[in-house]
C-alpha positions in Angstrom: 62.6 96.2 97.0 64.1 99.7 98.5 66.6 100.3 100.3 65.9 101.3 104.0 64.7 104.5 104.7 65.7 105.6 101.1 63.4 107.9 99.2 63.9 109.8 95.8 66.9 111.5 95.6 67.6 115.4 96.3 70.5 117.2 94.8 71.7 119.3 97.1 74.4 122.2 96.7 77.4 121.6 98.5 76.7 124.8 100.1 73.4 124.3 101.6 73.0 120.9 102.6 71.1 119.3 105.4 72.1 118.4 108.7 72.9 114.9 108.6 74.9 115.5 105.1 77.0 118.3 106.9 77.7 116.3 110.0 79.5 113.2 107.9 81.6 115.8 105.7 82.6 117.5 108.6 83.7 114.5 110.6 85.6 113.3 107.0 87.0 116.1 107.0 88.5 116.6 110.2 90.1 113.4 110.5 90.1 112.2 106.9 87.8 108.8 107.7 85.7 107.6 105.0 82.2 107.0 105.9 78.9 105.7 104.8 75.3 106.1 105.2 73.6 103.9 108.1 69.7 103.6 108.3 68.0 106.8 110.3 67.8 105.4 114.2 69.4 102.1 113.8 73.3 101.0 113.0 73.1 98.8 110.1 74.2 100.3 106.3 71.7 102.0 103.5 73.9 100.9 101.1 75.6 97.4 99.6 79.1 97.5 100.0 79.4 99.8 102.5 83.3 99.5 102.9 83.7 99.4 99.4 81.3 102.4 98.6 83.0 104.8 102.1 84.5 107.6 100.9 85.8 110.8 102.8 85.3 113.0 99.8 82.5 115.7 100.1 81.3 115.8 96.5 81.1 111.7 96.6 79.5 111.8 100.4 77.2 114.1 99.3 75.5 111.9 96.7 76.0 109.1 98.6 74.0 110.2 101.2 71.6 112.3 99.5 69.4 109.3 98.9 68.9 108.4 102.5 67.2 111.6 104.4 68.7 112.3 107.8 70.7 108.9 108.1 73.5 108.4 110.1 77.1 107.7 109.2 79.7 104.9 109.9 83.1 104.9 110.1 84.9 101.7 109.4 87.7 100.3 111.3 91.1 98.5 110.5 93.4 99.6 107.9 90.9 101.4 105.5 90.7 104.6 108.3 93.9 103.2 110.1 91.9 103.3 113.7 90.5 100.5 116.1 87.6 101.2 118.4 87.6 99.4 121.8 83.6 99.8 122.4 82.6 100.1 126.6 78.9 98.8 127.4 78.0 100.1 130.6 73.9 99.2 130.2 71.8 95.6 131.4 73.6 95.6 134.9 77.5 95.2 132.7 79.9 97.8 133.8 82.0 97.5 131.3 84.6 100.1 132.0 85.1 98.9 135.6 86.3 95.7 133.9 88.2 97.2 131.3 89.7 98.7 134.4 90.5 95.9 136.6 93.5 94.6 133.6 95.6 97.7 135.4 96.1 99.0 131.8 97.8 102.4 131.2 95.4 104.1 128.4 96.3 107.6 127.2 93.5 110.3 126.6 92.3 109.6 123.2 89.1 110.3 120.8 85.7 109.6 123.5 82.5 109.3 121.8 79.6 108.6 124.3 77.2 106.5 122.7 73.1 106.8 123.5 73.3 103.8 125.6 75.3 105.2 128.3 78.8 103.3 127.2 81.5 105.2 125.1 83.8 104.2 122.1 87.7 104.9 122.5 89.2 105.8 119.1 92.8 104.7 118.7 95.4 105.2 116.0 96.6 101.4 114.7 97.6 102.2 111.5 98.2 99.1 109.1 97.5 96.6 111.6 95.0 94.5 111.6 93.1 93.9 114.7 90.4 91.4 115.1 86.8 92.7 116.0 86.0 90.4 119.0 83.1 90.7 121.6 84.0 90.7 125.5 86.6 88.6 125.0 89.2 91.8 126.1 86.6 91.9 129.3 83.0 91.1 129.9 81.0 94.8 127.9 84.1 95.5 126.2 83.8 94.4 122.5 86.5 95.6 119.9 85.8 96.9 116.1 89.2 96.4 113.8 89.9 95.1 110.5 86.2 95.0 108.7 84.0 96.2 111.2 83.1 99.6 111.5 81.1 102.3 114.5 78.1 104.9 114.3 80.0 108.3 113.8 79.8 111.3 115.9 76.9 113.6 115.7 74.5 110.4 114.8 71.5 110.6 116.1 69.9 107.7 117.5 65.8 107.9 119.1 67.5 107.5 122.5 70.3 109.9 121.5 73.1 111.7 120.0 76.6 110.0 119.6 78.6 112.6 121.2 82.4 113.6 120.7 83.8 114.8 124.0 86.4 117.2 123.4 87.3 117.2 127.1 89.8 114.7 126.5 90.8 115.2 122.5 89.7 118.2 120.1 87.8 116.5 117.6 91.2 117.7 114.9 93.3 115.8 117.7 96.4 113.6 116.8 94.7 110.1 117.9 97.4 108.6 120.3 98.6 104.7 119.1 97.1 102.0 121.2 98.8 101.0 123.8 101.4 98.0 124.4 98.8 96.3 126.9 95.4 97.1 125.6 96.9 95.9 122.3 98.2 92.9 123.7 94.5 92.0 124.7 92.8 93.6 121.6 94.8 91.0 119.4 94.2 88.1 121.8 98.4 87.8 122.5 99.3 86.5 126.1 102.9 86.9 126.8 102.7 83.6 128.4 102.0 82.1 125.6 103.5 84.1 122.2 103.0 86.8 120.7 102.2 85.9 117.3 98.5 86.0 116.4 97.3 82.5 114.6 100.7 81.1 115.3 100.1 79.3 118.6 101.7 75.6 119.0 102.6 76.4 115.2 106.1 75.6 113.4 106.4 79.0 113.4 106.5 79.6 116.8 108.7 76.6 117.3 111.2 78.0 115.0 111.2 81.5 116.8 111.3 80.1 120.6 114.1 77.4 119.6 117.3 77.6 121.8 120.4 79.7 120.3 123.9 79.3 121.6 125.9 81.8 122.4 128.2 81.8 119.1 125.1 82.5 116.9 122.6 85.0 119.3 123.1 88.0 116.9 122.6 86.5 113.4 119.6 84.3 115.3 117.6 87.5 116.9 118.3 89.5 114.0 116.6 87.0 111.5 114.1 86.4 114.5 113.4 90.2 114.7 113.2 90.3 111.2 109.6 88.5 111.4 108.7 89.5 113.9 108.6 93.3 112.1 106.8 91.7 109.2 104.0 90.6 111.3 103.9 93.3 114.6 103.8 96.4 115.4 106.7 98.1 116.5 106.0 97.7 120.1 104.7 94.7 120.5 107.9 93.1 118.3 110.2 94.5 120.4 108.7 93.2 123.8 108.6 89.7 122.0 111.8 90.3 121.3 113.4 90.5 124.7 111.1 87.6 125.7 112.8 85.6 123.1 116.2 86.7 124.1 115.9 86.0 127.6 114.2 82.7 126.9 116.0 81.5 123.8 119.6 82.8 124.4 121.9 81.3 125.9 123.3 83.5 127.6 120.8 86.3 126.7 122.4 89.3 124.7 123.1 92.8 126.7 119.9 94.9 126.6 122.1 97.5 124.3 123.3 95.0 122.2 119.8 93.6 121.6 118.4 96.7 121.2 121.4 97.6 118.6 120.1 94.8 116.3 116.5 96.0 117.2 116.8 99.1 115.7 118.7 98.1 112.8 116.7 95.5 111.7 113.8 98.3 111.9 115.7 100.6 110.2 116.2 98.1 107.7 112.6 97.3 106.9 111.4 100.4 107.0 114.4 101.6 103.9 112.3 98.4 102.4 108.6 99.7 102.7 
């Protein structure tokens, strides 16, 4: 059996090619995302393997999609294209931004692509980390696509629409901003509350990190504690668990300056260790 919507293949010349072919080299190149060919008017892959097979090189993209006429392209998410997608519905009576809005969270002007169904992706920069894909768990319509998902790219076209880049907010070359402390917080399921260490709740681990230290061992103790906690969060995020450790676990808690002393050398540490 075929492949969807897949029909004989066309070489094309790399300076003449259709459309659809342009559209994903352009958006590779631009922001250096590999993609892959989706089926025309829908969002699943052509191809097996799609994160396997994504590529952001033009002579590779161009055979790759050179079987599958006017598909569209997807972009995946976590690590492989360092960027998460936090994906608004606003459609079916869900308004999902208003939700997103009512967590009070400060979030930067960053990559907007309006998607045909009225709702809109927000592209942000998260590196190495990876972020689970969940589905209104941050808020009711707001679903988020990490570490092996992927989106429909910009410039698809869809039979109720075009996925559109809006440059208002970031040129489509634009630096991506890194998501922020409390969107990230809710992206990777982490309640302050509770810890900050994803698949570590009620765990040894997190008994070992939230265990009293006395006042003749606080440096040696936060800077082992800070240690892991750079091994396993971003930057960020380890330093606000951090302070929540020191003011819960010292006894009495270290000076912010102090604290932030060890911080920074520990970082300065790991990052000297790749």
């Amino acid at each position: 059996m075929s492949s969807p919507n897949k029909k004989n293949a066309t070489k094309y010349s790399s300076n003449n090619l259709p459309d659809y072919i342009q559209n994903a080299c352009d958006w590779a190149n631009m922001r250096g995302w590999k993609v892959f060919p989706t089926v025309t008017n829908e969002k699943r892959p052509c191809i097996k393997d799609p994160f396997g097979r994504a590529t952001n090189n033009r002579e590779e993209i161009i055979k790759l999609f050179s079987d599958y006429p006017e598909a569209g392209f997807g972009v995946p998410t976590g690590p492989s294209n360092g960027i998460s997608v936090v994906d608004v519905d606003i459609k079916n009576g869900t308004d999902g931004w208003f939700n997103l809005r009512t967590l009070e969270l400060d979030i930067p002007p960053t990559g907007i692509v309006h998607t045909p169904s009225g709702g809109f992706h927000l592209y942000f920069d998260t590196g190495d980390l990876e972020i689970p894909n969940s589905v209104s768990e941050v808020a009711i319509g707001v679903d988020v696509r990490g570490a092996g998902g992927y989106v429909v790219g910009p410039g698809t076209k869809m039979t109720k629409g075009v996925y559109t880049w809006n440059a208002r907010f970031l040129s489509p070359v634009g630096k991506l901003p890194k998501m922020p402390n409390g969107l990230l917080r809710y992206c990777m399921g982490v309640k302050l509350e509770d810890n900050y260490f994803t698949g570590c709740r009620r765990s040894n681990v997190r008994n070992e990190l939230m265990k009293q230290i006395s006042e003749g061992f606080r440096n040696n103790s936060m800077a082992s504690r800070i240690g892991y906690l750079l091994k396993k969060l971003d930057e960020n995020l380890a330093w606000e668990a951090a302070q929540h450790i020191n003011e819960e676990c010292c006894k009495p808690p270290l000076d912010y300056n102090e604290l932030q002393r060890i911080f920074h050398s520990i970082l300065k540490k790991e990052m000297r260790n790749g």
